[in-house]
N, C-alpha and C positions, 0 to 999 in steps of 0.2 A: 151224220156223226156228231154224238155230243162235245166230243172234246178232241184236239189233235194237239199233240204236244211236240214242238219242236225245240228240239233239245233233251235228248234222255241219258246225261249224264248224273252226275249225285243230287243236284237240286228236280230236276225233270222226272228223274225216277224213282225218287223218294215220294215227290206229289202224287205217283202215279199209282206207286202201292199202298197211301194212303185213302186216296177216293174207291182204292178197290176194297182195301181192306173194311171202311166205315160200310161199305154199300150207296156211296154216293152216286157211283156210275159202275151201270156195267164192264166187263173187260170187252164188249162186240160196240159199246159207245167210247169207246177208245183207240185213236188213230195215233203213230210218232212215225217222227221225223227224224232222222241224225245223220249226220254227214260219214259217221262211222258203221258202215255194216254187222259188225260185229258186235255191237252193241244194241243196232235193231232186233237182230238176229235171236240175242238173251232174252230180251224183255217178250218179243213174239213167242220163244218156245217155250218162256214160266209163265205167261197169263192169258196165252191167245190175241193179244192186241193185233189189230190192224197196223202194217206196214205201209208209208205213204207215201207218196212226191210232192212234192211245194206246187205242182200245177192241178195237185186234187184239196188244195187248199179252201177253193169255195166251196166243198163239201159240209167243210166244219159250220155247227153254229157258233164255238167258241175254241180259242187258238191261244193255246198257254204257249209264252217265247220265253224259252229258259234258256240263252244264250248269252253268251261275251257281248258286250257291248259294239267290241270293235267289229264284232263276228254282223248283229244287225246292220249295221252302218253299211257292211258293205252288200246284207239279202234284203235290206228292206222293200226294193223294188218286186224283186220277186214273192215277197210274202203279205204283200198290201192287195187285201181285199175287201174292199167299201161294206158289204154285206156281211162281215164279218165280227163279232167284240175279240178283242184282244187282252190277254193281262201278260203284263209284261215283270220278269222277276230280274231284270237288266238293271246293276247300278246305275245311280246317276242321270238315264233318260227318264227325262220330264214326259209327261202326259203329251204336252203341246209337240217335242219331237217326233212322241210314238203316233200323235194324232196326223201330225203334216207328213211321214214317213210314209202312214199307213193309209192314208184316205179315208182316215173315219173318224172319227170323236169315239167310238166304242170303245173307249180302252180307261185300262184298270194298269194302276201300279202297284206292282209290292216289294215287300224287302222283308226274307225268311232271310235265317242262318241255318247253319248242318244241323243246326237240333230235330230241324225236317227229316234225316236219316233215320231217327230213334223216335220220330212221334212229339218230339216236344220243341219247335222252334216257338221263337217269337215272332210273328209277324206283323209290320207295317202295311198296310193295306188306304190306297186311296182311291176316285176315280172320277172321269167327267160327270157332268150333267146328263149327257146322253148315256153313257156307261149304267150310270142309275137308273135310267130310265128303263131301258131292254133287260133288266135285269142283270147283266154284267158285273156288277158290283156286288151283288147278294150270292153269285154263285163266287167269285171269288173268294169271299168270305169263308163261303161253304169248303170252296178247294184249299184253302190253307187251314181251315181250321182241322179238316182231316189230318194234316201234321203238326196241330199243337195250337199254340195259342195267338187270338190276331185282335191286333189292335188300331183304331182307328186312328192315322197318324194324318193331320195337313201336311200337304206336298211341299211346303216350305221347308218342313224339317227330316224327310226322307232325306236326305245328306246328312244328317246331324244322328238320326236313326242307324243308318246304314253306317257310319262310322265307328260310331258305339257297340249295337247290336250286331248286324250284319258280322263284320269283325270281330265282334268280341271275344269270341271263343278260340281263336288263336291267343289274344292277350293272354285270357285264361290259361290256354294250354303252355304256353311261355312260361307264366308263374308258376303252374304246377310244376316243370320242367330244373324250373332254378329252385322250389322247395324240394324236390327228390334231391337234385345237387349238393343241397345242402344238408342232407340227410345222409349220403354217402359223404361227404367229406368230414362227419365228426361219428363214420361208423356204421350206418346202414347199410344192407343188401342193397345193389341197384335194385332189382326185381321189386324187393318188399318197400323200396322206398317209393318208387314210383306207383307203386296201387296204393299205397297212403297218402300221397298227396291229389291219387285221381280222386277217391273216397273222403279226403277231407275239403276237397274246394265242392263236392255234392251236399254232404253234412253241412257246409257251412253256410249254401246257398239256403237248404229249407230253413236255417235258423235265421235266416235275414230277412224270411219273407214273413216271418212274426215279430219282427221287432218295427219302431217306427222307425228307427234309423239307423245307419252302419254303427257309425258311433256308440248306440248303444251296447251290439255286443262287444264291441271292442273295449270297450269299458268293463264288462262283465268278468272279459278274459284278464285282462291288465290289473292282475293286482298290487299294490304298493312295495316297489322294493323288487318284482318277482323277476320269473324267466322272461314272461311277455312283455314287458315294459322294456328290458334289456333292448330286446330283439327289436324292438319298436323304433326303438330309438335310433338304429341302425337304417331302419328304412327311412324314417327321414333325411339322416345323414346323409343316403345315398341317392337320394331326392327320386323315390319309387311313384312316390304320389304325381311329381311333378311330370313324371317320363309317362305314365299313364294317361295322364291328361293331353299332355301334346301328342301320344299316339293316335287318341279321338279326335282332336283337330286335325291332325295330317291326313288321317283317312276320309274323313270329311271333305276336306279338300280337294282329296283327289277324285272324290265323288261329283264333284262339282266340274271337275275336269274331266271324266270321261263322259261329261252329259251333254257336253261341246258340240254342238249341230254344225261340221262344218259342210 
């Protein structure tokens, strides 16, 4: 079995429809795993995947862990197999965790967001010495780049990644959330205000990946005197900047704390 994927909830089965959709891997080189039946069950009857048990584990050559953290900590025994690479989509556990957990050095870290649902995450992608070596590293690549875009990140700053990124897309959906708010309270349709602010944080993301810096466009839009400047003004007042930034170190943080080998 090329790949056995334990854990086929929104990260595990997003990866899964993407290596099938690129033609990465067949759906007969695909094995999962999930403690939920019902959710075997969907993904077995839309793509023919292989249903498995953790004791057909040495089967796999390679073993995607898309679980909770707290969730490994307590199967790592049951899911360590020496013969095996692993890549692990778990905040917070270090390489050295997954390596002492699992009996191997073959292991690979990453850190997607849900943009994996639609094809377009970001991903941080690290992994051992030996992980490079067997190729582990290079199919990992391979397996997240079938949901979007991946990036080489040092394991120092997968916390700092996974705070930012990982998370981000709640912050996002937050802001979108209080601009529709604010669109209903001087007048909007709920309905119509919420699809313009989903369509204006997409619009505003392609315009920032052509500028060299936020500031620029924000400067474009801000003209002397105008509405945007008003509005602007306000966000500082309510220190927007400031609550975003501590949101990335809290998350950070607690990245750091669920990566606790106790």
């Amino acid at each position: 079995m090329k790949l056995v994927i334990v854990g086929v909830g929104k990260m595990g089965g997003a990866v899964m429809e993407g290596v099938i959709a690129t033609g990465l891997l067949k759906t007969s080189e695909i094995g999962i795993i999930d403690h939920n039946p019902a959710i075997v069950d969907k993904w077995v009857q839309k793509y023919g995947v292989k249903p498995m048990k953790m004791g057909e584990l040495g089967q796999a050559e390679r073993v995607l862990l898309a679980l909770q953290p707290r969730h490994f900590l307590q199967l790592s025994d049951e899911l360590a197999r020496p013969s095996v690479g692993y890549i692990s989509t778990m905040a917070g556990i270090s390489t050295t965790v997954l390596a002492r957990r699992l009996g191997t050095k073959r292991v690979v870290r990453v850190m997607p967001n849900l943009g994996a649902t639609i094809g377009k995450s970001q991903s941080a992608v690290t992994g051992t010495k030996e992980a490079r070596e067997y190729g582990d590293l290079a199919f990992g690549n391979q397996l997240f780049g079938s949901v979007g875009g991946v990036y080489d990140i040092p394991e120092n700053l997968f916390n700092a990644f996974t705070g930012m990124v990982g998370s981000g897309p709640a912050y996002a959906a937050v802001f979108a959330e209080a601009l529709a708010d604010g669109g209903v309270r001087v007048g909007l349709p709920r309905a119509q205000a919420n699809e313009l602010a989903a369509k204006l944080l997409i619009t505003t993301g392609e315009l920032l990946l052509q500028k060299a810096h936020p500031a620029i466009l924000k400067d474009e839009v801000a003209s002397p005197g105008g509405t945007t400047i008003a509005g602007l003004e306000q966000i500082e007042r309510y220190t927007f900047r400031a609550a975003a930034i501590e949101a990335v170190i809290a998350a950070t943080k607690r990245g750091a704390e669920l990566g606790m080998d106790e």
